[in-house]
PDB file as gemmi writes it, atoms N, CA and C in Angstrom:
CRYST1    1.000    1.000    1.000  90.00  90.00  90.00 P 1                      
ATOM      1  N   UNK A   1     134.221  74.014  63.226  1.00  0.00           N  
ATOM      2  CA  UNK A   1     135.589  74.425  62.981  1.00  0.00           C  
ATOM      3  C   UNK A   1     135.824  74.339  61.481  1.00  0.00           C  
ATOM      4  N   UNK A   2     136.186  75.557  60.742  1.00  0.00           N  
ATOM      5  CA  UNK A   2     136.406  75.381  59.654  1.00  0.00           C  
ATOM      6  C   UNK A   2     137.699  74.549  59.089  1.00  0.00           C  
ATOM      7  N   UNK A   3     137.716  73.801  57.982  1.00  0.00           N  
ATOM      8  CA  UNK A   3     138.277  73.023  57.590  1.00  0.00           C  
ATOM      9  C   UNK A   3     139.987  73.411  57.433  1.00  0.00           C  
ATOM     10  N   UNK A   4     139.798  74.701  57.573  1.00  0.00           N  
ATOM     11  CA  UNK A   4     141.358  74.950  57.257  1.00  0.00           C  
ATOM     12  C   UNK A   4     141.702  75.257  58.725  1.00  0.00           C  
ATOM     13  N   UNK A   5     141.522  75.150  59.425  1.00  0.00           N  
ATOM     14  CA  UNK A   5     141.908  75.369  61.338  1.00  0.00           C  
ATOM     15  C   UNK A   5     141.818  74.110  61.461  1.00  0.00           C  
ATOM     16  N   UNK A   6     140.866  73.127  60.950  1.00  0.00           N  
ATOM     17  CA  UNK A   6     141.465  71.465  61.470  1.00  0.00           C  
ATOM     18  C   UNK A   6     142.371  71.116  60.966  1.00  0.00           C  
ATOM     19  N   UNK A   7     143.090  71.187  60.143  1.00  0.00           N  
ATOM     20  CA  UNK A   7     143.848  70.580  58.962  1.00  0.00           C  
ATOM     21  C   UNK A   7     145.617  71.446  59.832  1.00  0.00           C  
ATOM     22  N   UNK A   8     145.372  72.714  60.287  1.00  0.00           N  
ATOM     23  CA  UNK A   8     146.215  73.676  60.445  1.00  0.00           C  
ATOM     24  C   UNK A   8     146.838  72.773  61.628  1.00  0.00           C  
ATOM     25  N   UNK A   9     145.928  72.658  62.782  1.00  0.00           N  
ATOM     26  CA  UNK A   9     145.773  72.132  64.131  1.00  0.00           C  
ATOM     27  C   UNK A   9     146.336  70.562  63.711  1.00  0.00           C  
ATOM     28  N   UNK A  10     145.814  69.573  63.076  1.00  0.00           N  
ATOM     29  CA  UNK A  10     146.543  68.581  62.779  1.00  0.00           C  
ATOM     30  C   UNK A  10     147.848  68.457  62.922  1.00  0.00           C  
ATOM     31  N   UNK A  11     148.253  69.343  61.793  1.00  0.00           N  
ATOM     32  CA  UNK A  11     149.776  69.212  61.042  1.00  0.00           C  
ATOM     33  C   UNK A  11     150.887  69.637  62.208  1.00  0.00           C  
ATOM     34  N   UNK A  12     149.988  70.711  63.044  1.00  0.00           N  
ATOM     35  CA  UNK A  12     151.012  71.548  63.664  1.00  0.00           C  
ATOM     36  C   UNK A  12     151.364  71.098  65.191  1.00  0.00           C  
ATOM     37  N   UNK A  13     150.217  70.329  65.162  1.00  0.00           N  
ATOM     38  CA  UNK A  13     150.063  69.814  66.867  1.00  0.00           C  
ATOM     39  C   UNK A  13     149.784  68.474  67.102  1.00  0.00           C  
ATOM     40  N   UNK A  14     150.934  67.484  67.131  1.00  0.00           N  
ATOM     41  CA  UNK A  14     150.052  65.937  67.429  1.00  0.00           C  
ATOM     42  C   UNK A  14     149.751  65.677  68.632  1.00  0.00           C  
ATOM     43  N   UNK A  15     150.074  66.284  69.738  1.00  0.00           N  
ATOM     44  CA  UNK A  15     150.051  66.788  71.244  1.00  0.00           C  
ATOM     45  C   UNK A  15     148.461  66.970  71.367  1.00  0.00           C  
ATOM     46  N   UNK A  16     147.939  68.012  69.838  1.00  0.00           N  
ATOM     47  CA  UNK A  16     146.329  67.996  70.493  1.00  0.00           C  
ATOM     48  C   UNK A  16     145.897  67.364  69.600  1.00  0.00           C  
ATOM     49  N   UNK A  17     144.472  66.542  69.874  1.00  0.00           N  
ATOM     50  CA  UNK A  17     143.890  65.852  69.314  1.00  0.00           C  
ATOM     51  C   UNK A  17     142.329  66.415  69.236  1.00  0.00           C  
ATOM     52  N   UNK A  18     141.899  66.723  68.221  1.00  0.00           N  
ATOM     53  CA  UNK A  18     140.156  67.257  67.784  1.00  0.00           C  
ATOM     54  C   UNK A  18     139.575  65.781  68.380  1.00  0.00           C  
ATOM     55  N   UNK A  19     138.690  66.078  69.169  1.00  0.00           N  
ATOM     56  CA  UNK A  19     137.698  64.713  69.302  1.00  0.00           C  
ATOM     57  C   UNK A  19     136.587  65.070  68.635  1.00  0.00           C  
ATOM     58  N   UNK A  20     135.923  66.141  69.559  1.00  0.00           N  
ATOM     59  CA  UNK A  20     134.400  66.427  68.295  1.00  0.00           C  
ATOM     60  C   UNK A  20     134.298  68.122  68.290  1.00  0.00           C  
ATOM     61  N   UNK A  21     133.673  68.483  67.382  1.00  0.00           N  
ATOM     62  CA  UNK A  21     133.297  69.983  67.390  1.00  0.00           C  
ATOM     63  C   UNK A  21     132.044  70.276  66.723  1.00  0.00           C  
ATOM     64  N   UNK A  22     131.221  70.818  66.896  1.00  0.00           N  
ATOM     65  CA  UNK A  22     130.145  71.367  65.883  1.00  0.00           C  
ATOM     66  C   UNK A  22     130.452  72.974  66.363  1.00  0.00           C  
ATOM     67  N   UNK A  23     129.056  73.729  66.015  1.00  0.00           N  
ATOM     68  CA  UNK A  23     128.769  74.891  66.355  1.00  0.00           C  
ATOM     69  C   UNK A  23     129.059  75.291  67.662  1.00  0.00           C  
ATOM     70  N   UNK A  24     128.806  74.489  68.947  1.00  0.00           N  
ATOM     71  CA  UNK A  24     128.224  75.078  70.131  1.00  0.00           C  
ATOM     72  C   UNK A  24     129.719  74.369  71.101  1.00  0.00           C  
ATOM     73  N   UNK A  25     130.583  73.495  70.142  1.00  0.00           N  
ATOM     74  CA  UNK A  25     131.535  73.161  71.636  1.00  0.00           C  
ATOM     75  C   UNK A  25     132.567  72.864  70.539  1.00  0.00           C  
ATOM     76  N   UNK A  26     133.889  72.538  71.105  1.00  0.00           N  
ATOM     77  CA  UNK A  26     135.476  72.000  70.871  1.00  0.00           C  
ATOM     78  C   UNK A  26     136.022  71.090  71.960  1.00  0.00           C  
ATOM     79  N   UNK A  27     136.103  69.593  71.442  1.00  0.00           N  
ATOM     80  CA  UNK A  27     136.209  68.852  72.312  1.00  0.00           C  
ATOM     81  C   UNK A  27     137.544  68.639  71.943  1.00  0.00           C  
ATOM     82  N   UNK A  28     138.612  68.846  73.104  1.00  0.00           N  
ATOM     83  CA  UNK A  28     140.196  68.063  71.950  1.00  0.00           C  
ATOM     84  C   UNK A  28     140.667  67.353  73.034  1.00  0.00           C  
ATOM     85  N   UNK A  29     141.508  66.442  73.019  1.00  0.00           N  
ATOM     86  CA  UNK A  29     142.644  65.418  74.385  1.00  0.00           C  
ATOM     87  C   UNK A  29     144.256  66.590  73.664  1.00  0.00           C  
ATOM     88  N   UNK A  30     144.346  66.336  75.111  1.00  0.00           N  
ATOM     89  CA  UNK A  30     146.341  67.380  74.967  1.00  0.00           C  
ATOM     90  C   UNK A  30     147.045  65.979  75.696  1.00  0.00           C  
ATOM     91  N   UNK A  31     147.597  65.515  75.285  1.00  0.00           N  
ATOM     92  CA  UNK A  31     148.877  65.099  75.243  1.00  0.00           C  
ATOM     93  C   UNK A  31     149.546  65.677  75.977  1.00  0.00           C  
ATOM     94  N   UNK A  32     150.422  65.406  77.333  1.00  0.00           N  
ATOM     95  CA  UNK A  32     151.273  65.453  78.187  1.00  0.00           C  
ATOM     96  C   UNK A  32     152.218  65.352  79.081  1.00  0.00           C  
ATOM     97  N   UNK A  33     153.515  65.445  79.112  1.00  0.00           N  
ATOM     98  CA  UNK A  33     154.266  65.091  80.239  1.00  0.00           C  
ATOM     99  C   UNK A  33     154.678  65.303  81.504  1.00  0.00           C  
ATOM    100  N   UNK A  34     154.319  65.138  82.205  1.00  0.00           N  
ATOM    101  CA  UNK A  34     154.615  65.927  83.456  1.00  0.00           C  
ATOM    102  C   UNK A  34     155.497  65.699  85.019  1.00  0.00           C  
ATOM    103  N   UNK A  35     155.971  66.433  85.374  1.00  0.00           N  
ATOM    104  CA  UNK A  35     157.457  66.606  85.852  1.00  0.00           C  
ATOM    105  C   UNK A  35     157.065  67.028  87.472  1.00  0.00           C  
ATOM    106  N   UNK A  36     156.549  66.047  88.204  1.00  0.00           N  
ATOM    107  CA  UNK A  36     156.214  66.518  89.564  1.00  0.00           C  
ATOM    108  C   UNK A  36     157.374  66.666  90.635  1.00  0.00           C  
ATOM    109  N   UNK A  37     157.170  67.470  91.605  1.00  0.00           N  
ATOM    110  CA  UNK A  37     158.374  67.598  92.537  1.00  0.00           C  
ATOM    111  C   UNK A  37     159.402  68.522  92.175  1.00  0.00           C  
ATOM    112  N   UNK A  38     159.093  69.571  91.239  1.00  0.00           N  
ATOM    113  CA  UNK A  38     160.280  70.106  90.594  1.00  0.00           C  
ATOM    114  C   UNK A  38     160.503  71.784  91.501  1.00  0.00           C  
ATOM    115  N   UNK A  39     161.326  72.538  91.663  1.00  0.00           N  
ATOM    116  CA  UNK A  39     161.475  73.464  92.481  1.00  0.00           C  
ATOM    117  C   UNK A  39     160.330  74.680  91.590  1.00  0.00           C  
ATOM    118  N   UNK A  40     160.509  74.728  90.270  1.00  0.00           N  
ATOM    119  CA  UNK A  40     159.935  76.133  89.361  1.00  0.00           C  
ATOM    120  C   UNK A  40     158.285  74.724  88.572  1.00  0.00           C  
ATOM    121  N   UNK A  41     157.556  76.165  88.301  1.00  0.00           N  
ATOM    122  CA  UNK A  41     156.602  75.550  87.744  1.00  0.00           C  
ATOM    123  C   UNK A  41     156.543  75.925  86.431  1.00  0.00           C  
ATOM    124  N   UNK A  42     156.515  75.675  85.501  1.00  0.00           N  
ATOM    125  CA  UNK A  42     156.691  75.545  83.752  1.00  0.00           C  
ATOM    126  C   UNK A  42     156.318  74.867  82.705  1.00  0.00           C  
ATOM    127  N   UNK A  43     155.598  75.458  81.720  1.00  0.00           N  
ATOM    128  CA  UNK A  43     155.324  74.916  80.714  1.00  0.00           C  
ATOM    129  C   UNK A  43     156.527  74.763  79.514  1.00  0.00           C  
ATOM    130  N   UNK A  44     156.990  73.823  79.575  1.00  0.00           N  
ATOM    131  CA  UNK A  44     157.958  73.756  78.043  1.00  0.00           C  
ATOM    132  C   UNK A  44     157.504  72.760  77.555  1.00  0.00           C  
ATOM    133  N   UNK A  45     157.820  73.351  76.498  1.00  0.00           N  
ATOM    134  CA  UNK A  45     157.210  72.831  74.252  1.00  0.00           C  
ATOM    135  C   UNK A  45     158.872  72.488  73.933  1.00  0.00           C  
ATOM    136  N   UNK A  46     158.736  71.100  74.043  1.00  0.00           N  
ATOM    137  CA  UNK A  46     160.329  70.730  73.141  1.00  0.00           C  
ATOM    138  C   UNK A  46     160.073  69.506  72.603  1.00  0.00           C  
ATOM    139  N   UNK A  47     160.941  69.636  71.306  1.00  0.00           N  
ATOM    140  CA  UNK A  47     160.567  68.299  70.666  1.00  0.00           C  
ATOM    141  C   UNK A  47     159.083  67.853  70.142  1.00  0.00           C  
ATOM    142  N   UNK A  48     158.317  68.465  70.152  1.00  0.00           N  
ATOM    143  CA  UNK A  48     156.835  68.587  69.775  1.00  0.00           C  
ATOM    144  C   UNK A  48     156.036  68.082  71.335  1.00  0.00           C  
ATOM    145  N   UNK A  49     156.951  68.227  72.096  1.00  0.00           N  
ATOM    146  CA  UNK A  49     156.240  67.784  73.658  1.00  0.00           C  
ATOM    147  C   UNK A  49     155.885  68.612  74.277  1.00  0.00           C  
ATOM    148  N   UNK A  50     154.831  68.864  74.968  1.00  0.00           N  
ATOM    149  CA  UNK A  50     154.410  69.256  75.899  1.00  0.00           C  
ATOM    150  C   UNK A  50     154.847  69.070  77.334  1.00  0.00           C  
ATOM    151  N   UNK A  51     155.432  69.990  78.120  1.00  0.00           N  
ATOM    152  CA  UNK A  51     155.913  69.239  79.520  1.00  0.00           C  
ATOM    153  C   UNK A  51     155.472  70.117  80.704  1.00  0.00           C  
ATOM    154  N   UNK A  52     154.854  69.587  82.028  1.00  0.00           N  
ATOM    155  CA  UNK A  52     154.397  70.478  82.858  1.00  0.00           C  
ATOM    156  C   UNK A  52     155.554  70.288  83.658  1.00  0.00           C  
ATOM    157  N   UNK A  53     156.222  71.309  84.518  1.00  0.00           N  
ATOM    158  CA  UNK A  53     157.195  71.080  86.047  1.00  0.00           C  
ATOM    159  C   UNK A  53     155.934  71.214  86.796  1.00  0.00           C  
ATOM    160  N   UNK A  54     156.000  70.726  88.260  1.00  0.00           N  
ATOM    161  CA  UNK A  54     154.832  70.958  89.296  1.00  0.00           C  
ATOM    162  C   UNK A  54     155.937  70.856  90.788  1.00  0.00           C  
ATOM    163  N   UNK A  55     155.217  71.861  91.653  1.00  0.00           N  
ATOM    164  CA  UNK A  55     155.678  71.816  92.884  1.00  0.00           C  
ATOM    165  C   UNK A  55     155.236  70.280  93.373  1.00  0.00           C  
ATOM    166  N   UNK A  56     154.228  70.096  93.087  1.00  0.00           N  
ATOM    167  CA  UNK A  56     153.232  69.090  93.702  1.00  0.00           C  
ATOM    168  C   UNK A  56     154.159  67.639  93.654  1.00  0.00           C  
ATOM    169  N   UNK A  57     154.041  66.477  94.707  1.00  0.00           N  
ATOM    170  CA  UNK A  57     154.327  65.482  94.760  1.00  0.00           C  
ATOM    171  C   UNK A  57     153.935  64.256  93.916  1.00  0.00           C  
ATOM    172  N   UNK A  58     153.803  63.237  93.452  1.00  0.00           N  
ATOM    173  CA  UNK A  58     152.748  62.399  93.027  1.00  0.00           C  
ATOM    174  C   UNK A  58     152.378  61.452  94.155  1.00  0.00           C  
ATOM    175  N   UNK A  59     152.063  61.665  95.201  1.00  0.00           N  
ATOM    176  CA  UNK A  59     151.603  61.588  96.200  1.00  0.00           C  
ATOM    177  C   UNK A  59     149.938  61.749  96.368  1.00  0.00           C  
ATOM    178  N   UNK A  60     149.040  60.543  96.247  1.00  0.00           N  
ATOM    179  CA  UNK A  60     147.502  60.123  96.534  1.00  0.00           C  
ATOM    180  C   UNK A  60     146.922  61.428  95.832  1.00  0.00           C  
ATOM    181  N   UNK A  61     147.792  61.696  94.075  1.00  0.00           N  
ATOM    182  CA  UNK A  61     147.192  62.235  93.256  1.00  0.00           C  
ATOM    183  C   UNK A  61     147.234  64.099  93.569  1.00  0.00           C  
ATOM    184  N   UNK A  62     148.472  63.942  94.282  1.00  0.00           N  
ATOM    185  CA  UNK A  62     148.145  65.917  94.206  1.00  0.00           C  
ATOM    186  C   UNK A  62     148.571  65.974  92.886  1.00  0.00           C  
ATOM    187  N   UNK A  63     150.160  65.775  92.727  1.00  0.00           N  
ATOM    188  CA  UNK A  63     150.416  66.581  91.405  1.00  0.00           C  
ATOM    189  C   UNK A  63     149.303  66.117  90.052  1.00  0.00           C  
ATOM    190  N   UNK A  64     148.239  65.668  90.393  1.00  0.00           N  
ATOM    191  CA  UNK A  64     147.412  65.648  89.258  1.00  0.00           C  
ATOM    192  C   UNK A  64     146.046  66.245  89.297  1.00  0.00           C  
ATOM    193  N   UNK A  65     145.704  66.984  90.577  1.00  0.00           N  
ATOM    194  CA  UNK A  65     145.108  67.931  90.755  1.00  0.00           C  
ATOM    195  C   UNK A  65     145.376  69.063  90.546  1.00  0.00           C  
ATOM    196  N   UNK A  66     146.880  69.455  90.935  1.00  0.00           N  
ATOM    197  CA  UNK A  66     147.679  70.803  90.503  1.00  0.00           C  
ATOM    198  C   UNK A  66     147.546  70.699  89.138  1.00  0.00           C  
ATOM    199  N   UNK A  67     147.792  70.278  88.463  1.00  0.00           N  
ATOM    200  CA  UNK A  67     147.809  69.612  86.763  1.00  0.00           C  
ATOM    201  C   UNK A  67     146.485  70.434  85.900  1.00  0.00           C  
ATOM    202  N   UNK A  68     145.430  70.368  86.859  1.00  0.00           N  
ATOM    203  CA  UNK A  68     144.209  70.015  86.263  1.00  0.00           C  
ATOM    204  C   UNK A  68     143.783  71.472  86.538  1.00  0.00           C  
ATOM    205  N   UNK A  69     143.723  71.964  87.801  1.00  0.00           N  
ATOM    206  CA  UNK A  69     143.992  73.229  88.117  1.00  0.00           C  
ATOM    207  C   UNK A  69     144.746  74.469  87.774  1.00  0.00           C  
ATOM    208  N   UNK A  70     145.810  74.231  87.547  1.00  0.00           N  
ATOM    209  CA  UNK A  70     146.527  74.795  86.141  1.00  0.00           C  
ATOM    210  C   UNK A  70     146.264  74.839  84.966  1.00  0.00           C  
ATOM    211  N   UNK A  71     145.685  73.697  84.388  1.00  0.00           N  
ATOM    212  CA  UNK A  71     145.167  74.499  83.041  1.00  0.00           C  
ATOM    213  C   UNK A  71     143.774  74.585  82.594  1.00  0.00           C  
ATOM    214  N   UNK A  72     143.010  74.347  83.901  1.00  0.00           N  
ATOM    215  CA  UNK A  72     141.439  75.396  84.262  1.00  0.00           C  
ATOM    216  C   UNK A  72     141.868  76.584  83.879  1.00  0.00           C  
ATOM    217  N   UNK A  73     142.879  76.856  84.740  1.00  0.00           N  
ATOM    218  CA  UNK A  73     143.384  78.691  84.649  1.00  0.00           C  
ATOM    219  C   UNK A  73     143.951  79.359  84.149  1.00  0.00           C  
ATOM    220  N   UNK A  74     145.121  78.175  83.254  1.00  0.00           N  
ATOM    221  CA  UNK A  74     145.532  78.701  81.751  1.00  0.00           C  
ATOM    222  C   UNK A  74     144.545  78.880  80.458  1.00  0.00           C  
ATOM    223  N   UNK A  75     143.775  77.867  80.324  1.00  0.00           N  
ATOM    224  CA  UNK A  75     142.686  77.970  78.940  1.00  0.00           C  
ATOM    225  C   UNK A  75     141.420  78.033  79.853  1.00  0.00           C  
ATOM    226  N   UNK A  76     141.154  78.927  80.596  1.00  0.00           N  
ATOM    227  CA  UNK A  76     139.963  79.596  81.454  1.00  0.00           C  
ATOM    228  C   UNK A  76     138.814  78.335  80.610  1.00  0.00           C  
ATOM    229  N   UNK A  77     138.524  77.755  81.282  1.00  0.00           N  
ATOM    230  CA  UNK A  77     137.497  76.598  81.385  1.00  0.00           C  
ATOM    231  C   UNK A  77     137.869  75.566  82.181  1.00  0.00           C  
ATOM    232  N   UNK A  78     136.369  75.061  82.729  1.00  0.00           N  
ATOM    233  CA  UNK A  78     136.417  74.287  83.830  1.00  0.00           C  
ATOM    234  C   UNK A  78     136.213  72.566  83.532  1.00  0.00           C  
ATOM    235  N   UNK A  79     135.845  72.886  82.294  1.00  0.00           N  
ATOM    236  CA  UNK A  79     135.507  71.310  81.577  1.00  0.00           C  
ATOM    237  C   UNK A  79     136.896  70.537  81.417  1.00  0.00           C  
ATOM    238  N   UNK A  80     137.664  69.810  82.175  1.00  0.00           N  
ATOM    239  CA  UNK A  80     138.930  69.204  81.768  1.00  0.00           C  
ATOM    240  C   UNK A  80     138.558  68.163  82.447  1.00  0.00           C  
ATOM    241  N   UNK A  81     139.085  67.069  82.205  1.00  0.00           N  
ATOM    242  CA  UNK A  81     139.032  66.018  82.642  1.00  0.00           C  
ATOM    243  C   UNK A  81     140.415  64.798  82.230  1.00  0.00           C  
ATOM    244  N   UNK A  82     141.267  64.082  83.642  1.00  0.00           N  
ATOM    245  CA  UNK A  82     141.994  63.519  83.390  1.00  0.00           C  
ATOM    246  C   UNK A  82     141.306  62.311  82.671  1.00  0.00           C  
ATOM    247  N   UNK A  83     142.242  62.105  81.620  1.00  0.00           N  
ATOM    248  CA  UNK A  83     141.311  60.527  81.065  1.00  0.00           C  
ATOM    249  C   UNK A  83     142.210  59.273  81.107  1.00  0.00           C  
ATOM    250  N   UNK A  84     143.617  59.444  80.974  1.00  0.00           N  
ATOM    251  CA  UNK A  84     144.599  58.797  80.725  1.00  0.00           C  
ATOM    252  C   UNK A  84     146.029  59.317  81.455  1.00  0.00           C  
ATOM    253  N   UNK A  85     146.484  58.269  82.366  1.00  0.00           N  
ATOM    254  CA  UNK A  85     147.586  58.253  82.713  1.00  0.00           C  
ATOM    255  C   UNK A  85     147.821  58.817  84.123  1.00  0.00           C  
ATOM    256  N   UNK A  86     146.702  58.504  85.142  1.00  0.00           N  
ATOM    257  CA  UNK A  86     146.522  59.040  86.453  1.00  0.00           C  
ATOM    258  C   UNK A  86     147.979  58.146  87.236  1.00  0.00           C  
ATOM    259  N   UNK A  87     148.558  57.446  86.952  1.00  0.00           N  
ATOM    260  CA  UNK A  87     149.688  57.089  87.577  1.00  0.00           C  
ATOM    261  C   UNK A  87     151.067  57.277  86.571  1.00  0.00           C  
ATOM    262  N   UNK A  88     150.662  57.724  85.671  1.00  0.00           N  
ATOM    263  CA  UNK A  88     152.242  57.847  85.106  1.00  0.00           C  
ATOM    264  C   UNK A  88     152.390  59.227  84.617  1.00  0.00           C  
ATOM    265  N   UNK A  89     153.849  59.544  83.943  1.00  0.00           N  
ATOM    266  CA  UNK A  89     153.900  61.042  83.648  1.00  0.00           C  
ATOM    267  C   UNK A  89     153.430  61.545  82.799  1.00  0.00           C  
ATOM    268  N   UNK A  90     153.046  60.292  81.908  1.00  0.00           N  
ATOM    269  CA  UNK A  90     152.558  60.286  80.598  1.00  0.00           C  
ATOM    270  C   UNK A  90     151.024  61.225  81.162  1.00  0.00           C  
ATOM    271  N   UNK A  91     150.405  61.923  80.055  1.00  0.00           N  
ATOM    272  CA  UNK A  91     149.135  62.424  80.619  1.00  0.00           C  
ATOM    273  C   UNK A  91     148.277  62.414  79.595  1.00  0.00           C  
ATOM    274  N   UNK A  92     146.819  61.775  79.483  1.00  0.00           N  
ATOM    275  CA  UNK A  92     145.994  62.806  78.728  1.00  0.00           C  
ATOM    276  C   UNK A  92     144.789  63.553  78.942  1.00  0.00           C  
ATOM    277  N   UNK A  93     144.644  64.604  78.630  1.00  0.00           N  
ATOM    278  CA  UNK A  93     143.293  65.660  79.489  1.00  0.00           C  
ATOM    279  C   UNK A  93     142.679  65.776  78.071  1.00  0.00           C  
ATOM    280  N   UNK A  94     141.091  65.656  78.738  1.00  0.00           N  
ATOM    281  CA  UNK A  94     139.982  65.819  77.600  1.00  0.00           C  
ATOM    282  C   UNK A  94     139.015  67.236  77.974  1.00  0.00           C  
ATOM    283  N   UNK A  95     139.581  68.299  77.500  1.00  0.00           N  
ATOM    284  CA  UNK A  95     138.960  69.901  77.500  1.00  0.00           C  
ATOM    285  C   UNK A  95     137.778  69.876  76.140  1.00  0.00           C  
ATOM    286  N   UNK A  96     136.965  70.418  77.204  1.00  0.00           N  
ATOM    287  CA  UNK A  96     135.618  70.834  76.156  1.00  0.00           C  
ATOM    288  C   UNK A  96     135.489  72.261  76.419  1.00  0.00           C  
ATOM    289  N   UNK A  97     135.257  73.110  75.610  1.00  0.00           N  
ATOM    290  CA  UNK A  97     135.314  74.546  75.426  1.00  0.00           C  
ATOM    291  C   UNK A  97     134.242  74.881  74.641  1.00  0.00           C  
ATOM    292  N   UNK A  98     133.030  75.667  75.530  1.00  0.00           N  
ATOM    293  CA  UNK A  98     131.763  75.962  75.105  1.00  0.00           C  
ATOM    294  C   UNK A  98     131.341  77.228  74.642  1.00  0.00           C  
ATOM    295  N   UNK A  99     130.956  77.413  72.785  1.00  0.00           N  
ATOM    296  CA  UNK A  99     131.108  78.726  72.713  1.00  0.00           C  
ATOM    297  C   UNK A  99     130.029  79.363  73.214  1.00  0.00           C  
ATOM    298  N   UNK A 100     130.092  80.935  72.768  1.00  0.00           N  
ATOM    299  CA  UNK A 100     129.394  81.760  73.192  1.00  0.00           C  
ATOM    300  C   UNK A 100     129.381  83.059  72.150  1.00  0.00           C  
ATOM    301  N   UNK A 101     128.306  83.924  72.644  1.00  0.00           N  
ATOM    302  CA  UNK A 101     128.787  85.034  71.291  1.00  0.00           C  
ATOM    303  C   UNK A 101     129.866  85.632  71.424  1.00  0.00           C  
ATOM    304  N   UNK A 102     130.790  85.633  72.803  1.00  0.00           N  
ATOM    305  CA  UNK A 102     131.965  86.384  72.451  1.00  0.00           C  
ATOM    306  C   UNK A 102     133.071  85.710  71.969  1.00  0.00           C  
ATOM    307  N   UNK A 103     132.875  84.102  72.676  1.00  0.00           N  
ATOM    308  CA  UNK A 103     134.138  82.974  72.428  1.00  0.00           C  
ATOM    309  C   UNK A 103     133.852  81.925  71.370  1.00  0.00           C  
ATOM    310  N   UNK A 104     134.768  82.143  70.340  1.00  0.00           N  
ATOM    311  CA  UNK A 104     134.359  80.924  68.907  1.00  0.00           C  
ATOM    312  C   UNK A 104     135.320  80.310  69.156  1.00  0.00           C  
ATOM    313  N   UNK A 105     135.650  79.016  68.266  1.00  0.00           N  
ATOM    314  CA  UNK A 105     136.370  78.591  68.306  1.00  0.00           C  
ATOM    315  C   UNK A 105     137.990  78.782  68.060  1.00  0.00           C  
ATOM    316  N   UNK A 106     137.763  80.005  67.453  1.00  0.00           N  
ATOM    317  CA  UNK A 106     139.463  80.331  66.922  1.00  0.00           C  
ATOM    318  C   UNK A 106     139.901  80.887  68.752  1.00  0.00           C  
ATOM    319  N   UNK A 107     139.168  81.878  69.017  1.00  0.00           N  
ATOM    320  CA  UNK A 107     139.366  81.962  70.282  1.00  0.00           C  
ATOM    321  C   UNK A 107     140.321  81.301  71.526  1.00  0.00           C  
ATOM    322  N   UNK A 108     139.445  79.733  71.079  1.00  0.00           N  
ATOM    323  CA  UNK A 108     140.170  78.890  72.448  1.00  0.00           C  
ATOM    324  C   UNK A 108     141.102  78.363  71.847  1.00  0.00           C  
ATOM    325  N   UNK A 109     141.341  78.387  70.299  1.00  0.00           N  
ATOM    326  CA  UNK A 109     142.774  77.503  70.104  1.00  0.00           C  
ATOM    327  C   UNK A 109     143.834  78.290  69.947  1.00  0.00           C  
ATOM    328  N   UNK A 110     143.544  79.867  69.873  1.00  0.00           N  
ATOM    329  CA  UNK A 110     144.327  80.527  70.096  1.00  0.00           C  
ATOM    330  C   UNK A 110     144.946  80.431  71.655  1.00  0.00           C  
ATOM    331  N   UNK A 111     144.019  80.736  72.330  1.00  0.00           N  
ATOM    332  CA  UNK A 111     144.444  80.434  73.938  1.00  0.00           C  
ATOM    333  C   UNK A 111     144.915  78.953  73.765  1.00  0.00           C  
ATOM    334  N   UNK A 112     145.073  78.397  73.738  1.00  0.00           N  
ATOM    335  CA  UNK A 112     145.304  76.796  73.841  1.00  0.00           C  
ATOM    336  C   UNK A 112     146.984  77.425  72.962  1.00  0.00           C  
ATOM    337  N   UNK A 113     147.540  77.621  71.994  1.00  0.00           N  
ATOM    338  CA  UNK A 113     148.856  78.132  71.540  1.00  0.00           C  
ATOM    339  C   UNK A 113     149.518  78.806  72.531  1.00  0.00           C  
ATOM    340  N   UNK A 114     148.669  80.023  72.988  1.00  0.00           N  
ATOM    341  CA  UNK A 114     149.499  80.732  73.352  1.00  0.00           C  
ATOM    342  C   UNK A 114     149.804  80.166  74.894  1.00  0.00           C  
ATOM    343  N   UNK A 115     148.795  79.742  75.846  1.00  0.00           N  
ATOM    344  CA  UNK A 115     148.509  79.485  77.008  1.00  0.00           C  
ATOM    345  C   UNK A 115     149.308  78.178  77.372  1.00  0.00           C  
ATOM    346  N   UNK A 116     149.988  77.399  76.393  1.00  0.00           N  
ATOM    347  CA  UNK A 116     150.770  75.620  76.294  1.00  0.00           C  
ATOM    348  C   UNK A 116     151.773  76.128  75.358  1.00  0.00           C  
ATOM    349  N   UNK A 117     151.758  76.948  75.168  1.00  0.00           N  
ATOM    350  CA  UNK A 117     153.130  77.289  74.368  1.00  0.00           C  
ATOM    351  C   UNK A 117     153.691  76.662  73.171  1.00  0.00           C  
ATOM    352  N   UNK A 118     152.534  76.324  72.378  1.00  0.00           N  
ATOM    353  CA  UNK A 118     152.638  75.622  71.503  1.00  0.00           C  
ATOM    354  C   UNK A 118     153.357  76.132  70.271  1.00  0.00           C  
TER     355      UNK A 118                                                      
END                                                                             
C-alpha cells in the first residue's frame, strides 16, 4: 500500500485499522456498532461510527452471523473474522483481502468506502 493511501486511510478512518499489507494481501480490523432486532437493515456512518441495524436477534449468536454475512457480501470476500466483541454491540472484524491481477489494493478500499459508507 502506498504511503499516501495509508496515511489517507489513517486520518480519514479510525473505524479502520491497517494491520498488515504487503504485495499479495490487506489485512485491516473495522470497528463497529451494531443494532440487532431492528425492523430495516442499514449501514449508517455518524459521528465517525460505523453502525449496522440487523433483523437478527442476539440470540446464541445469530445477529453475529448475519453481521458477518453481510459484509462477506458487501466487500465480496470471505476472509472476515469476528475477533472482538461476540457479546456486546461493540464489534471488531478482521478482513483480509487477497490481491489478484484484477484486484489491488486501491480496489478493496475503495469498496470498503463505498460498501460501509464511509
Amino acid at each position: 500500500m502506498s504511503d499516501n493511501l495509508l496515511n489517507f486511510m489513517r486520518e480519514k478512518f479510525s473505524n479502520l485499522i491497517v494491520v498488515s499489507h504487503d504485495s499479495t494481501e490487506l489485512m485491516m480490523n473495522i470497528s463497529l456498532k451494531v443494532k440487532p432486532g431492528c425492523k430495516r437493515e442499514e449501514i449508517i456512518n455518524k459521528d465517525d461510527e460505523i453502525i449496522f441495524t440487523l433483523r437478527s436477534q442476539p440470540i446464541e449468536g445469530k445477529a453475529n452471523i448475519e453481521l458477518v454475512k453481510k459484509i462477506k457480501k458487501i466487500l465480496a470476500t470471505s476472509n472476515i473474522e469476528l475477533i472482538k466483541g461476540s457479546k456486546s454491540k461493540l464489534k471488531t472484524l478482521q478482513v483480509t483481502f487477497v490481491f489478484d491481477d484484477i484486484h489491488n489494493e486501491k480496489y478493496y478500499i475503495e469498496k470498503i468506502i463505498k460498501g460501509l459508507k464511509c
